[in-house]
C-alpha positions in Angstrom: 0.0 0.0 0.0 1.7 3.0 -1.4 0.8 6.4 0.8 -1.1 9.2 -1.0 -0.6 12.4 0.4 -3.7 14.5 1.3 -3.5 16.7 -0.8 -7.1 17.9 -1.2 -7.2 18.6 2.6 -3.8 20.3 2.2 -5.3 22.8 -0.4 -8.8 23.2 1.6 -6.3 23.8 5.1 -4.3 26.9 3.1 -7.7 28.3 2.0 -9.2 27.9 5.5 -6.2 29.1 7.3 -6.2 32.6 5.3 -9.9 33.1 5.6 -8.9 32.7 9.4 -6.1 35.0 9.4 -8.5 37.5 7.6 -11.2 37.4 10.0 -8.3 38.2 12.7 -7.4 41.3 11.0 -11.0 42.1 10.8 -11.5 41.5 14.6 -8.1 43.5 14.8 -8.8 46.7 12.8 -12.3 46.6 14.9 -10.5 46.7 18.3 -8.2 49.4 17.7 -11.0 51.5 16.2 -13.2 51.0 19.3 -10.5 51.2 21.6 -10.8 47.9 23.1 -8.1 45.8 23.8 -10.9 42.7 25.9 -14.6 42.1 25.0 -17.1 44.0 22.9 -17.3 47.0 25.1 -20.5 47.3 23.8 -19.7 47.8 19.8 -21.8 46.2 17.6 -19.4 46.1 15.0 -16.5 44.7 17.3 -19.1 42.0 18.5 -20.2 40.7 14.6 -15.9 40.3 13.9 -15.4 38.8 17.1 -18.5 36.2 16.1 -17.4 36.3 12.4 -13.7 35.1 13.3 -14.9 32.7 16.6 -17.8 30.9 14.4 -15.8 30.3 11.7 -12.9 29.2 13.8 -15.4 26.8 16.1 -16.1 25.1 12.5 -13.0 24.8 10.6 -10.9 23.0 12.6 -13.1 19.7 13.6 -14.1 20.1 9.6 -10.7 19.5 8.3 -9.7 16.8 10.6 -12.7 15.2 8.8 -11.6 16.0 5.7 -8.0 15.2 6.2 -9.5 11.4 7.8 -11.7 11.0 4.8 -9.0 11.4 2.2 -6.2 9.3 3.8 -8.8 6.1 4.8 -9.4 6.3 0.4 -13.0 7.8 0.9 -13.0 9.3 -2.8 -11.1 12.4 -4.3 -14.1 13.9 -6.2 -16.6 13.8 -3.6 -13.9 15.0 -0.9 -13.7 18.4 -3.6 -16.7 18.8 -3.4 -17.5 18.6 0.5 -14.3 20.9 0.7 -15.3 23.3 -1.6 -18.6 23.1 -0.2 -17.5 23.9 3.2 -15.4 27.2 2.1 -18.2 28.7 0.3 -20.5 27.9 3.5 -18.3 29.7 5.6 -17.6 33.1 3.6 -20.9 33.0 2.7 -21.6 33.0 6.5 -19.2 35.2 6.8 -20.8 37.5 4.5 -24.2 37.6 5.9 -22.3 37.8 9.6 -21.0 41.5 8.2 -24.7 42.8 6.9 -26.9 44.8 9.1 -29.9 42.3 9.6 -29.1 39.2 11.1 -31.3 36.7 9.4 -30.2 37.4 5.4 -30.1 34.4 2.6 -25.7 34.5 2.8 -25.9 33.4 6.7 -28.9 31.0 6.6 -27.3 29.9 3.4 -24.0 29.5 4.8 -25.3 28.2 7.7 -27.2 25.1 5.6 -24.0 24.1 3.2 -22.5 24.0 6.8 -24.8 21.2 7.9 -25.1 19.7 4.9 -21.7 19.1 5.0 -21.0 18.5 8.2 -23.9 15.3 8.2 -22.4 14.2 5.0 -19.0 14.2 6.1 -19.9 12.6 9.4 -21.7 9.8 7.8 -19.1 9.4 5.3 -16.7 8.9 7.5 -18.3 6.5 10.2 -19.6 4.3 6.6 -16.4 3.9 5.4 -14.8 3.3 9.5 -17.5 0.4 9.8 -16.9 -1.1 6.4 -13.3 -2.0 7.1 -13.9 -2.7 10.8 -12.7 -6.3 10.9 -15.8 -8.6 12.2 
């Protein structure tokens, strides 16, 4: 058995960790323009970053240990890409409807639905393909 490296997960990773380090500036520039170095003092703006960056950092991280275990136990290349791909756009289209002035718009509920869709279908994926080589 010859090792493939992950390189779908790889690619996904470098595209999730600068849409991190984005949403870190964001929360950044938002600080030093409301003068607060702790919290949200209050500033609607500074609060909607802070969410922006935490929300999409509670999500990535489990995501891409799923993606990373999918691709390396041989669960399929093109319907990995597509989960992956999936996932980004859920998250800057979250993202997007995070930075809009009402709460409920079609980019966060949108985002927030590729989100589960993905998530379910990467979870079942993953615990098919974990039983069907289980030895018995």
């Amino acid at each position: 058995m010859t090792f493939t490296p992950p390189l779908i997960s790889a690619a996904t990773a470098g595209i999730l960790i600068i849409m991190q380090v984005v949403l870190m500036i964001t929360v950044v520039r938002a600080r030093r323009r409301n003068r607060q170095s702790l919290g949200d003092g209050g500033h609607h703006d500074l609060l909607l970053a802070v969410r922006r960056h935490g929300n999409f950092a509670e999500n990535a991280a489990l995501f891409l240990a799923g993606f990373t275990l999918l691709e390396l136990a041989g669960g399929g290349r093109i319907g990995l890409a597509v989960l992956c791909a999936a996932f980004v756009l859920g998250r800057i289209s979250h993202a997007i409807g995070l930075s809009m002035p009402k709460a409920v718009n079609r980019f966060r509920v949108g985002g927030v639905a590729l989100t589960v869709f993905v998530g379910l279908t990467l979870g079942v994926r993953l615990l098919l393909l974990a039983l069907s080589q289980l030895p018995l």
